[in-house]
mmCIF file as gemmi writes it, N, C-alpha and C atoms, coordinates in Angstrom:
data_model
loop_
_atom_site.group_PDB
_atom_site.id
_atom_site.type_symbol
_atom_site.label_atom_id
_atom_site.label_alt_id
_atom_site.label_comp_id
_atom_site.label_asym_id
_atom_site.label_entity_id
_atom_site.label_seq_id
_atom_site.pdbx_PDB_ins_code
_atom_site.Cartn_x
_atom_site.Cartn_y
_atom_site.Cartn_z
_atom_site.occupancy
_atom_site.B_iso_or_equiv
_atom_site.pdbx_formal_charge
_atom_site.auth_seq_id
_atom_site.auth_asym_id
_atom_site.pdbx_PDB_model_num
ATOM 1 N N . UNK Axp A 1 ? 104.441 123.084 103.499 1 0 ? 1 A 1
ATOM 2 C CA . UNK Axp A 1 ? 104.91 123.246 104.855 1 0 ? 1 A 1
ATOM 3 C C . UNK Axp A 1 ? 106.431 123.25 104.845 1 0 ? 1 A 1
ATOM 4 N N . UNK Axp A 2 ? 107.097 124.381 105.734 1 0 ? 2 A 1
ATOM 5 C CA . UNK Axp A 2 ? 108.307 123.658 105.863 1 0 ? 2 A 1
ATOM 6 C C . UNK Axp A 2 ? 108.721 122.986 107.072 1 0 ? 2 A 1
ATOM 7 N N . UNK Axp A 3 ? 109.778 122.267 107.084 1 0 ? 3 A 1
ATOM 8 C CA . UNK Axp A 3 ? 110.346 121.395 108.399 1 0 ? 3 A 1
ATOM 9 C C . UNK Axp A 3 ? 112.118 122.115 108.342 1 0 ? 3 A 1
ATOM 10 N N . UNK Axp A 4 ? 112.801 121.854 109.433 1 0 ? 4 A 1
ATOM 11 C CA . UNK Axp A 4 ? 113.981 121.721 109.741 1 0 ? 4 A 1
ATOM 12 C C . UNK Axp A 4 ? 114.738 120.383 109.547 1 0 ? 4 A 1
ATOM 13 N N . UNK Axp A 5 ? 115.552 120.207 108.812 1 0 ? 5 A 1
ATOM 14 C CA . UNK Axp A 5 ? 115.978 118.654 108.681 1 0 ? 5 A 1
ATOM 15 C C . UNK Axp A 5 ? 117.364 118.777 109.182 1 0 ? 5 A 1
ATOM 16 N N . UNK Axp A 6 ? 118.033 117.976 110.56 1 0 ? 6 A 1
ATOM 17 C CA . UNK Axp A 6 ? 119.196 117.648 110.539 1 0 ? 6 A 1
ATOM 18 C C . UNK Axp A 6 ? 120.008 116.631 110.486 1 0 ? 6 A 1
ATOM 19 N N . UNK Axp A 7 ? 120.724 116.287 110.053 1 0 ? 7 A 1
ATOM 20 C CA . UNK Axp A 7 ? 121.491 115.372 109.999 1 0 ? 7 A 1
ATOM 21 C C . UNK Axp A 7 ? 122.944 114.956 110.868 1 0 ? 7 A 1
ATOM 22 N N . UNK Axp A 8 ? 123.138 113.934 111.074 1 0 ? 8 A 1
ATOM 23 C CA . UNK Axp A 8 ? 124.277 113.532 111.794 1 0 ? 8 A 1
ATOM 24 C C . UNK Axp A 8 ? 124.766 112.441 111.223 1 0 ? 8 A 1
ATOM 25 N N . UNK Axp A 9 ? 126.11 112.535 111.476 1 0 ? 9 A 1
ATOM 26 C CA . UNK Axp A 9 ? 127.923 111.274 111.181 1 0 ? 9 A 1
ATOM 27 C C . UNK Axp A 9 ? 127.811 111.355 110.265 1 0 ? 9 A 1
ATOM 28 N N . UNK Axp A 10 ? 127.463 109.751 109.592 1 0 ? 10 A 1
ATOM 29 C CA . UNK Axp A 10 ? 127.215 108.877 108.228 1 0 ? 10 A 1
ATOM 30 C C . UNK Axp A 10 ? 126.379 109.504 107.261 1 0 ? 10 A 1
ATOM 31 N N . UNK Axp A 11 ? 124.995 110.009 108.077 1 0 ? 11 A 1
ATOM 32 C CA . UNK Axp A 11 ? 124.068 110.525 107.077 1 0 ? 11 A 1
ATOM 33 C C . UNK Axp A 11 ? 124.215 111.993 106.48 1 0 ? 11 A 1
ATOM 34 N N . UNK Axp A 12 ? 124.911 112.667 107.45 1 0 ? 12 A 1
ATOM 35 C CA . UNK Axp A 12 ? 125.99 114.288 107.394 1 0 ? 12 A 1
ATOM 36 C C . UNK Axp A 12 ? 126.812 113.597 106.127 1 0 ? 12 A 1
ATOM 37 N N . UNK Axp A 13 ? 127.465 113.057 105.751 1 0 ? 13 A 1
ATOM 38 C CA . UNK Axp A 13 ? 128.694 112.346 105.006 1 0 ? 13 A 1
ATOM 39 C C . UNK Axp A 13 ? 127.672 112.453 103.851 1 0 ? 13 A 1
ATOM 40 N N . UNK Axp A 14 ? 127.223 112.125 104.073 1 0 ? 14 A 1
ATOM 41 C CA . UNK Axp A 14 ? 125.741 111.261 102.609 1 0 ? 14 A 1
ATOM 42 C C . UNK Axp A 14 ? 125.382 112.486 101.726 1 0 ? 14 A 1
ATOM 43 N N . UNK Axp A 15 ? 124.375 113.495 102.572 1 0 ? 15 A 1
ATOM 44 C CA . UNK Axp A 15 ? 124.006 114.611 102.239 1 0 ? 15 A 1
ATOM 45 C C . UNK Axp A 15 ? 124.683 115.789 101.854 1 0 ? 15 A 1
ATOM 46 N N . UNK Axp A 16 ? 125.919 116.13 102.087 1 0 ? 16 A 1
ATOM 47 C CA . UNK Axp A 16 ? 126.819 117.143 102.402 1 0 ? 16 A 1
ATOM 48 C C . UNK Axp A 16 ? 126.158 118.19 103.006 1 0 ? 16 A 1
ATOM 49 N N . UNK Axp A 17 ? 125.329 117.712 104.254 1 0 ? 17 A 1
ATOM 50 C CA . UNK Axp A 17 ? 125.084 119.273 104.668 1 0 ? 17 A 1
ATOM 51 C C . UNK Axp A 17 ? 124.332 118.516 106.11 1 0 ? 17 A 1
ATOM 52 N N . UNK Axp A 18 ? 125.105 119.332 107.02 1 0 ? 18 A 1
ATOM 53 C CA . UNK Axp A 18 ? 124.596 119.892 108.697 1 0 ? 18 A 1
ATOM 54 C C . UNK Axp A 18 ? 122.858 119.703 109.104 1 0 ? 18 A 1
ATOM 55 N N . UNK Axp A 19 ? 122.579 120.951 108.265 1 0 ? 19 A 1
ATOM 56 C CA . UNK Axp A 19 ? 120.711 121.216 108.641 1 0 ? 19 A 1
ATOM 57 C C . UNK Axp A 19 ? 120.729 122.154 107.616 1 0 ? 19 A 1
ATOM 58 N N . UNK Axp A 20 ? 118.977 121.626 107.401 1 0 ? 20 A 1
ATOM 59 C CA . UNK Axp A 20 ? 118.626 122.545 105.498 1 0 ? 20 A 1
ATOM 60 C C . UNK Axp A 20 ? 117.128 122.415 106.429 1 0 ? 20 A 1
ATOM 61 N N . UNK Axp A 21 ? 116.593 123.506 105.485 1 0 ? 21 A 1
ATOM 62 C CA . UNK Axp A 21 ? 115.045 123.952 105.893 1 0 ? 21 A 1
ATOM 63 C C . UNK Axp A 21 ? 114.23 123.348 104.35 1 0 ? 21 A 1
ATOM 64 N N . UNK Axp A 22 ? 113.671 122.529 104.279 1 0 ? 22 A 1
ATOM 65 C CA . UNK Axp A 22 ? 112.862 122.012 103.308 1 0 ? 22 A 1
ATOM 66 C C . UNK Axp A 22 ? 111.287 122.562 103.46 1 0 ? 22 A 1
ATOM 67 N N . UNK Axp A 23 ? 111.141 122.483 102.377 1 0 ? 23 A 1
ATOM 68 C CA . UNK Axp A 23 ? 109.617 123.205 101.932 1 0 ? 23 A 1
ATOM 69 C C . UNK Axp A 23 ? 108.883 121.652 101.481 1 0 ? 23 A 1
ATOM 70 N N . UNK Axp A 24 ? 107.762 120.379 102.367 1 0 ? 24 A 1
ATOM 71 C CA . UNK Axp A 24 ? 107.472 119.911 101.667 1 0 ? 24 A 1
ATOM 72 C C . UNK Axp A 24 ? 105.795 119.417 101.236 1 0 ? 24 A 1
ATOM 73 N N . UNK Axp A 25 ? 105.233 118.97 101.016 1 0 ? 25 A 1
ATOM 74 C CA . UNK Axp A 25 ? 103.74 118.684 100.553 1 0 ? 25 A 1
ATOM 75 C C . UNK Axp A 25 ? 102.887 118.503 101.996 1 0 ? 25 A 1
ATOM 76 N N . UNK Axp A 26 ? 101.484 119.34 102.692 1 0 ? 26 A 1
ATOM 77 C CA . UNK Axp A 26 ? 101.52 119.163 103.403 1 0 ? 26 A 1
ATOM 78 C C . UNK Axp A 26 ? 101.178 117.31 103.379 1 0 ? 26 A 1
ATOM 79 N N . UNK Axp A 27 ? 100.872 116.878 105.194 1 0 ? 27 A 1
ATOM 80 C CA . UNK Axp A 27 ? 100.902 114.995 105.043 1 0 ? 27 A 1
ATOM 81 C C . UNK Axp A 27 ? 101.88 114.75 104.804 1 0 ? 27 A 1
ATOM 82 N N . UNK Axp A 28 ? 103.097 114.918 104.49 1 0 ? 28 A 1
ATOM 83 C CA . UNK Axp A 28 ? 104.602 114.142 104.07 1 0 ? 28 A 1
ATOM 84 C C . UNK Axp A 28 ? 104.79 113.42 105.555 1 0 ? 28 A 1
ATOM 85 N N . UNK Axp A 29 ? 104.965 111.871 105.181 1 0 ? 29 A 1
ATOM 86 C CA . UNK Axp A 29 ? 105.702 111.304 106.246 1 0 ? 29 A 1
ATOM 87 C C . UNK Axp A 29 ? 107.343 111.369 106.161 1 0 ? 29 A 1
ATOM 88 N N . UNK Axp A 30 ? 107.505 111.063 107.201 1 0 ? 30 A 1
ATOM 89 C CA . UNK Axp A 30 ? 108.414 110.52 107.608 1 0 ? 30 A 1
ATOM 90 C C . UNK Axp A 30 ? 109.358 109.429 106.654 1 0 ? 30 A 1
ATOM 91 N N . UNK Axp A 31 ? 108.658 108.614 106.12 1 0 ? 31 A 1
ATOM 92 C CA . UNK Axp A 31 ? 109.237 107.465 105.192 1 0 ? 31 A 1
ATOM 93 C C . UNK Axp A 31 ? 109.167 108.056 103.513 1 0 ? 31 A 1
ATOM 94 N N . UNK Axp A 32 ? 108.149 109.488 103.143 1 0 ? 32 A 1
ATOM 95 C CA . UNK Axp A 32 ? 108.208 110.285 102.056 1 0 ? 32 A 1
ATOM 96 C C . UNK Axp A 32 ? 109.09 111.063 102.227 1 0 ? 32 A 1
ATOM 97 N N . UNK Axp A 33 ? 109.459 111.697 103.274 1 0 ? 33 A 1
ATOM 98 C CA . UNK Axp A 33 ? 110.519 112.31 103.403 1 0 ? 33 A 1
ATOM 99 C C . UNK Axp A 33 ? 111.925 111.794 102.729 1 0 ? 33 A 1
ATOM 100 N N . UNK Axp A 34 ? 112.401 110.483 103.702 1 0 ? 34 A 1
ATOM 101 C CA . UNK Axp A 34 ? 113.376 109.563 103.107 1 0 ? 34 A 1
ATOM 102 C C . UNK Axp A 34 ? 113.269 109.293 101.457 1 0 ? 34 A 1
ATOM 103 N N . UNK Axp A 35 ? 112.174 109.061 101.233 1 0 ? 35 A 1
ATOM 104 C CA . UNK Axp A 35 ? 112.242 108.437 99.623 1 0 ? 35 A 1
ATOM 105 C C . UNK Axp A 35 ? 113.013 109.88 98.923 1 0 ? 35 A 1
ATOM 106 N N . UNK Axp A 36 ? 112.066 110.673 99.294 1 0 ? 36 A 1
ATOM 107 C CA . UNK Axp A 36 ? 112.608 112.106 98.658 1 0 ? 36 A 1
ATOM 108 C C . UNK Axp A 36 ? 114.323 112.758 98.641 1 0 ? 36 A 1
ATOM 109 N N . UNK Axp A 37 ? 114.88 111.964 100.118 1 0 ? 37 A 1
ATOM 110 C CA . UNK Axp A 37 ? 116.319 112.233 100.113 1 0 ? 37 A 1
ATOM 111 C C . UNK Axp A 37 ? 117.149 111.483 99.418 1 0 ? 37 A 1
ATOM 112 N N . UNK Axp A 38 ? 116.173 109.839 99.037 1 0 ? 38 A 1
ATOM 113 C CA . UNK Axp A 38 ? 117.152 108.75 98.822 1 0 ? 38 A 1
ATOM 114 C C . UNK Axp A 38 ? 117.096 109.255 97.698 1 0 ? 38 A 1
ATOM 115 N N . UNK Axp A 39 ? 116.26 109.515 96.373 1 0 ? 39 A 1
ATOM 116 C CA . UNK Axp A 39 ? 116.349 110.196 94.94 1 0 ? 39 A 1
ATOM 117 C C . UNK Axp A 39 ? 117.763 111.006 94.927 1 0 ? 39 A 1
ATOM 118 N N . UNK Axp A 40 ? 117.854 111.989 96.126 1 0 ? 40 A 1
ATOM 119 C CA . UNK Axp A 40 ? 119.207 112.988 95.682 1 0 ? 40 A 1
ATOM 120 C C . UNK Axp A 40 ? 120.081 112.385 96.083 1 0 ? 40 A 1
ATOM 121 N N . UNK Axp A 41 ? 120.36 111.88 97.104 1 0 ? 41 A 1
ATOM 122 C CA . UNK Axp A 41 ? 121.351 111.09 97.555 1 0 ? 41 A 1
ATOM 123 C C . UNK Axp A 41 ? 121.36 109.898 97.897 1 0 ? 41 A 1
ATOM 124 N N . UNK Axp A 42 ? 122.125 109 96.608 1 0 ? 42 A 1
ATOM 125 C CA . UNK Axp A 42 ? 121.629 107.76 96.329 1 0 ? 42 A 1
ATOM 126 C C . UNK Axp A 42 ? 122.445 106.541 97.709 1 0 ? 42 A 1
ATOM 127 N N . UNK Axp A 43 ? 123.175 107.395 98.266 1 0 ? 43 A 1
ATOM 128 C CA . UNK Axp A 43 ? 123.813 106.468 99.568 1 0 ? 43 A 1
ATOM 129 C C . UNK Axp A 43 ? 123.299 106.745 100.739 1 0 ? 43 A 1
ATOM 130 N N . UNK Axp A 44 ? 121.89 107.076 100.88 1 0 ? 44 A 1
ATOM 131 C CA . UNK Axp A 44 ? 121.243 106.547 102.022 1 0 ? 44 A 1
ATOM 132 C C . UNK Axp A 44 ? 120.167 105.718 101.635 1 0 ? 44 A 1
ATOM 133 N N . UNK Axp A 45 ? 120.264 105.235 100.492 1 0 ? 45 A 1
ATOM 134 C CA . UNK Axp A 45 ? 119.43 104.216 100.794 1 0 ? 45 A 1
ATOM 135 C C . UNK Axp A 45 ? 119.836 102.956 101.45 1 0 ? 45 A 1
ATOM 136 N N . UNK Axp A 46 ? 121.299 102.676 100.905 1 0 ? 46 A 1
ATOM 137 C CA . UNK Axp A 46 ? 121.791 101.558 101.924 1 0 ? 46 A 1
ATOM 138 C C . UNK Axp A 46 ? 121.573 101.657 103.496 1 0 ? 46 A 1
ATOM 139 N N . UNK Axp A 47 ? 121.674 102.765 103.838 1 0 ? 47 A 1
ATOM 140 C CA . UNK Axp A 47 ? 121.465 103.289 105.742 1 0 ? 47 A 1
ATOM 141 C C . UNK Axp A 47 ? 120.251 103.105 106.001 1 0 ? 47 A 1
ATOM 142 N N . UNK Axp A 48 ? 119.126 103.265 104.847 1 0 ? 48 A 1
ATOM 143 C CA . UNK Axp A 48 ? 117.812 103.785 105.056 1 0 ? 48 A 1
ATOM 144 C C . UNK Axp A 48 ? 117.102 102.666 106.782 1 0 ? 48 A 1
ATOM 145 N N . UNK Axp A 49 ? 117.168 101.163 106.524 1 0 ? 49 A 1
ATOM 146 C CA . UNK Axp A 49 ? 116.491 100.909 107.453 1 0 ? 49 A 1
ATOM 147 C C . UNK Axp A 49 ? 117.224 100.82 108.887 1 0 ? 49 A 1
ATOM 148 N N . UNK Axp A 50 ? 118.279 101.179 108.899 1 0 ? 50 A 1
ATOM 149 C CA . UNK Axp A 50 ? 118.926 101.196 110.045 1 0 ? 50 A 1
ATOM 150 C C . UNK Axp A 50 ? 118.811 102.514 110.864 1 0 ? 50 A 1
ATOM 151 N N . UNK Axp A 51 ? 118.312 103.617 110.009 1 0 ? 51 A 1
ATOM 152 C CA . UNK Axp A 51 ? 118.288 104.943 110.324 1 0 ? 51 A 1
ATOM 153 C C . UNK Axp A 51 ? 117.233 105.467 111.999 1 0 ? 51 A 1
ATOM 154 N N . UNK Axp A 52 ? 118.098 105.766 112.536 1 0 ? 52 A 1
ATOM 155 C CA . UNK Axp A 52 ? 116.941 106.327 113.819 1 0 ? 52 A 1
ATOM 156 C C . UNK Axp A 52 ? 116.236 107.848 113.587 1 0 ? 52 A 1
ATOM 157 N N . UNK Axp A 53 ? 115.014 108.476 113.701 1 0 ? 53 A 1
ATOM 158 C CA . UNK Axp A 53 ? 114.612 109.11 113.316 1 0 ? 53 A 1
ATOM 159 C C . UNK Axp A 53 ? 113.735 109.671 114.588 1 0 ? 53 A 1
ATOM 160 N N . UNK Axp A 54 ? 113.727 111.141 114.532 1 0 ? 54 A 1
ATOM 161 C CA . UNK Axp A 54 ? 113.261 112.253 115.507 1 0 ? 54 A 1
ATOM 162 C C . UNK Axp A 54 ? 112.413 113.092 115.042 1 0 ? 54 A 1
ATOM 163 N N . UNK Axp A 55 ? 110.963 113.325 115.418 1 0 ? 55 A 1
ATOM 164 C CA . UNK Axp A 55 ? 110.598 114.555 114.899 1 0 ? 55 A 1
ATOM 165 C C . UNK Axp A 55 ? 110.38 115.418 116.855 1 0 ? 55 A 1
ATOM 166 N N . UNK Axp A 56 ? 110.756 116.778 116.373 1 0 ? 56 A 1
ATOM 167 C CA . UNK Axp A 56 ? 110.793 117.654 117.916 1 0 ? 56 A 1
ATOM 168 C C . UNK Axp A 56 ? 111.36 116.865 118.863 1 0 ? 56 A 1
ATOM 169 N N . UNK Axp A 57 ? 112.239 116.24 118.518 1 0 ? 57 A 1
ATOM 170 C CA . UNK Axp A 57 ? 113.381 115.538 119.422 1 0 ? 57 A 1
ATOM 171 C C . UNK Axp A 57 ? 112.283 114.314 120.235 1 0 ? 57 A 1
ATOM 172 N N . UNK Axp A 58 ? 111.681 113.664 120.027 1 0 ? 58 A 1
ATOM 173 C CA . UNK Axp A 58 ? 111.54 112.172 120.226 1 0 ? 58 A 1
ATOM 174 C C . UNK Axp A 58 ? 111.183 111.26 119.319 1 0 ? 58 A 1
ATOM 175 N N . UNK Axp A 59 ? 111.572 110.072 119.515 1 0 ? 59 A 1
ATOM 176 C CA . UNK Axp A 59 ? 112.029 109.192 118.6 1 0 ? 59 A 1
ATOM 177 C C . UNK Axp A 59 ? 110.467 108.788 117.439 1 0 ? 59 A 1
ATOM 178 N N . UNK Axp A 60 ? 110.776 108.582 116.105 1 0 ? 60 A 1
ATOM 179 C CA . UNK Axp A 60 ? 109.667 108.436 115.802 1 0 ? 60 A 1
ATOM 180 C C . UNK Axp A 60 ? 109.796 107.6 114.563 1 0 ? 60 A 1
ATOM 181 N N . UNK Axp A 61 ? 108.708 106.561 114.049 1 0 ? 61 A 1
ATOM 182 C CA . UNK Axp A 61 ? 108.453 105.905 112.938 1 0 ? 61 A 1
ATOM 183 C C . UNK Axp A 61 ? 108.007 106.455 111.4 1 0 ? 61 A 1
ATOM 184 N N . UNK Axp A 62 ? 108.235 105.788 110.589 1 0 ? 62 A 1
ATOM 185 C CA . UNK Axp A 62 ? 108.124 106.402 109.049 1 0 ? 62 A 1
ATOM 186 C C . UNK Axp A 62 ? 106.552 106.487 108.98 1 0 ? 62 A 1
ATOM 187 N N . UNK Axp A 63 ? 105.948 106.476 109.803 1 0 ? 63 A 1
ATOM 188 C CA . UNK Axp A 63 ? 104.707 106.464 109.267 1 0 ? 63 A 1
ATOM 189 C C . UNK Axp A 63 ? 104.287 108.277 110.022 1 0 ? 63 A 1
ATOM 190 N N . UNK Axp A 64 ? 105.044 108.329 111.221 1 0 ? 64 A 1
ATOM 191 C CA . UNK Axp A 64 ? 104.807 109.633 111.583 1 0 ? 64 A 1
ATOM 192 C C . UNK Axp A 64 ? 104.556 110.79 110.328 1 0 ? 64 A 1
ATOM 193 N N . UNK Axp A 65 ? 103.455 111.555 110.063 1 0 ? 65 A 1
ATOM 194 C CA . UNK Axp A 65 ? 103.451 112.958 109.329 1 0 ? 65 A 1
ATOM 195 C C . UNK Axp A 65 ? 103.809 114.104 109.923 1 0 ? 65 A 1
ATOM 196 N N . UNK Axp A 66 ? 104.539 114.756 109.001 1 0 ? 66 A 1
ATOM 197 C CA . UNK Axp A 66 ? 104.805 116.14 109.797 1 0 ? 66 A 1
ATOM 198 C C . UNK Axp A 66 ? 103.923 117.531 109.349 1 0 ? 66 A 1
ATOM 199 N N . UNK Axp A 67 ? 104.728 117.544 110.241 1 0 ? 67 A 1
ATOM 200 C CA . UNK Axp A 67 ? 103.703 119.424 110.521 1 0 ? 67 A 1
ATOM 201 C C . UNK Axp A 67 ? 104.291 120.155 109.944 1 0 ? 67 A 1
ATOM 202 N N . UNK Axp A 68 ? 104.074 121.649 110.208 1 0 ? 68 A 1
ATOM 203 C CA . UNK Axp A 68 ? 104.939 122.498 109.822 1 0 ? 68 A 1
ATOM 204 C C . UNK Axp A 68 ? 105.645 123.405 110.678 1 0 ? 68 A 1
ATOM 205 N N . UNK Axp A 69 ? 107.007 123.641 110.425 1 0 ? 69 A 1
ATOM 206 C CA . UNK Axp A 69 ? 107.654 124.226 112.03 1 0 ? 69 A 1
ATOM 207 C C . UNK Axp A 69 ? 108.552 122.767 112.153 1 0 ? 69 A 1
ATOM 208 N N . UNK Axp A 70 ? 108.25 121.708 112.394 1 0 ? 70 A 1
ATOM 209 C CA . UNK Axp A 70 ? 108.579 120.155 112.748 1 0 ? 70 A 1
ATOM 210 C C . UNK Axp A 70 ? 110.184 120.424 112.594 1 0 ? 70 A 1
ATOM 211 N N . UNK Axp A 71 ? 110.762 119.813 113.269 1 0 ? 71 A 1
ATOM 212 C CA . UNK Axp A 71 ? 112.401 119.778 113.595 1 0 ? 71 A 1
ATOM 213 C C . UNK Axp A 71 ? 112.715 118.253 113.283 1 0 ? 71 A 1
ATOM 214 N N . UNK Axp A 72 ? 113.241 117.556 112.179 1 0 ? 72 A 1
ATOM 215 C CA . UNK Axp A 72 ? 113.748 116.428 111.816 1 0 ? 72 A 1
ATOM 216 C C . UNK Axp A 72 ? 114.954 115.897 111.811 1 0 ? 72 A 1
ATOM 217 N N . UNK Axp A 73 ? 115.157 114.802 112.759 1 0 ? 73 A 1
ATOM 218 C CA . UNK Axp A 73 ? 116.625 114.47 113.014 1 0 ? 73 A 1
ATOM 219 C C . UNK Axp A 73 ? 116.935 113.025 112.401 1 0 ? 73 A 1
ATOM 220 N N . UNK Axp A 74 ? 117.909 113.075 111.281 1 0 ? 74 A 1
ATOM 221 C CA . UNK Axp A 74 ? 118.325 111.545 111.329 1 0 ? 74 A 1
ATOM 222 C C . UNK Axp A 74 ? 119.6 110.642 111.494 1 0 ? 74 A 1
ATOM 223 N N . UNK Axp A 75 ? 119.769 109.966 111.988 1 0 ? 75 A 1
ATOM 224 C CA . UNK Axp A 75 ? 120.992 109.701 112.235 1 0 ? 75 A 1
ATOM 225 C C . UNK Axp A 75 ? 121.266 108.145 112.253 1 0 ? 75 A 1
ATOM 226 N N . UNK Axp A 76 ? 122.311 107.455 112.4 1 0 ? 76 A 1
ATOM 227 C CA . UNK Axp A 76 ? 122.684 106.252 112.299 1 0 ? 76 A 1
ATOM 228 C C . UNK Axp A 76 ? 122.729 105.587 113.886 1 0 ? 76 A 1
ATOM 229 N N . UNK Axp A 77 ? 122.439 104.448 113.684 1 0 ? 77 A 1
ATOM 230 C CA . UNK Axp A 77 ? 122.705 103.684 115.169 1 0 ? 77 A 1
ATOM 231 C C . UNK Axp A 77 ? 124.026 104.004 116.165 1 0 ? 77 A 1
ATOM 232 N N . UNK Axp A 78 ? 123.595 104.506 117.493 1 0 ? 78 A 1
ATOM 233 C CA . UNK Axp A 78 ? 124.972 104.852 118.063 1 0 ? 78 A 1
ATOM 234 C C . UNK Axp A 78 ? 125.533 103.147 118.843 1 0 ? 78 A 1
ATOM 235 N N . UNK Axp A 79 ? 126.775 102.753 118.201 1 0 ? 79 A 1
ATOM 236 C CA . UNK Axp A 79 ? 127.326 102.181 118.652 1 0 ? 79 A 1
ATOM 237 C C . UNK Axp A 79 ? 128.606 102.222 120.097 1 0 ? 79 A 1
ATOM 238 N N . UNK Axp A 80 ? 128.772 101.46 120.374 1 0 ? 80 A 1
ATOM 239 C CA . UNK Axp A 80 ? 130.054 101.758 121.264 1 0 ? 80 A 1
ATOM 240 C C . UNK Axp A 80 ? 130.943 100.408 122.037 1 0 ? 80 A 1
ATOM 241 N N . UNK Axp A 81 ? 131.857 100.649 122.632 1 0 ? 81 A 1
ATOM 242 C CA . UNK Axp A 81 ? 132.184 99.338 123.145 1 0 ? 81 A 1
ATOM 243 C C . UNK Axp A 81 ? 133.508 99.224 124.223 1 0 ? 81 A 1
């Protein structure tokens, strides 16, 4: 299957890249997904549990599986003050 994966701030920084179209096993969660990014890019694993996560733009848990088509967003806690 493929998904849309984008990224934002910290995790943009991590990955070097905006949005990539991944090809992956169908059943891939959400939290296989991550394992699979933390292998290439070994500095999100420190972010990993802080990470907020979207599939088709509402908020969702590592246990969520994706589809195919699926639009994946991850990003870091928005702070402010």
């Amino acid at each position: 299957m493929k998904i849309r994966l984008k990224v934002f701030a910290s995790v943009r920084d991590i990955c070097g890249f905006d949005e990539k179209e991944l090809t992956l096993p169908d059943g891939t969660t959400l939290d296989g997904l991550l394992d699979n990014l933390a292998e290439q890019h070994s500095g999100l694993s420190a972010k990993r549990t802080s990470l907020l996560m979207a599939v088709n733009e509402e908020y969702s848990t590592g246990a969520a599986i994706l589809r195919d088509n699926d639009t994946v967003a991850l990003f870091p806690p928005v702070s402010g003050g």
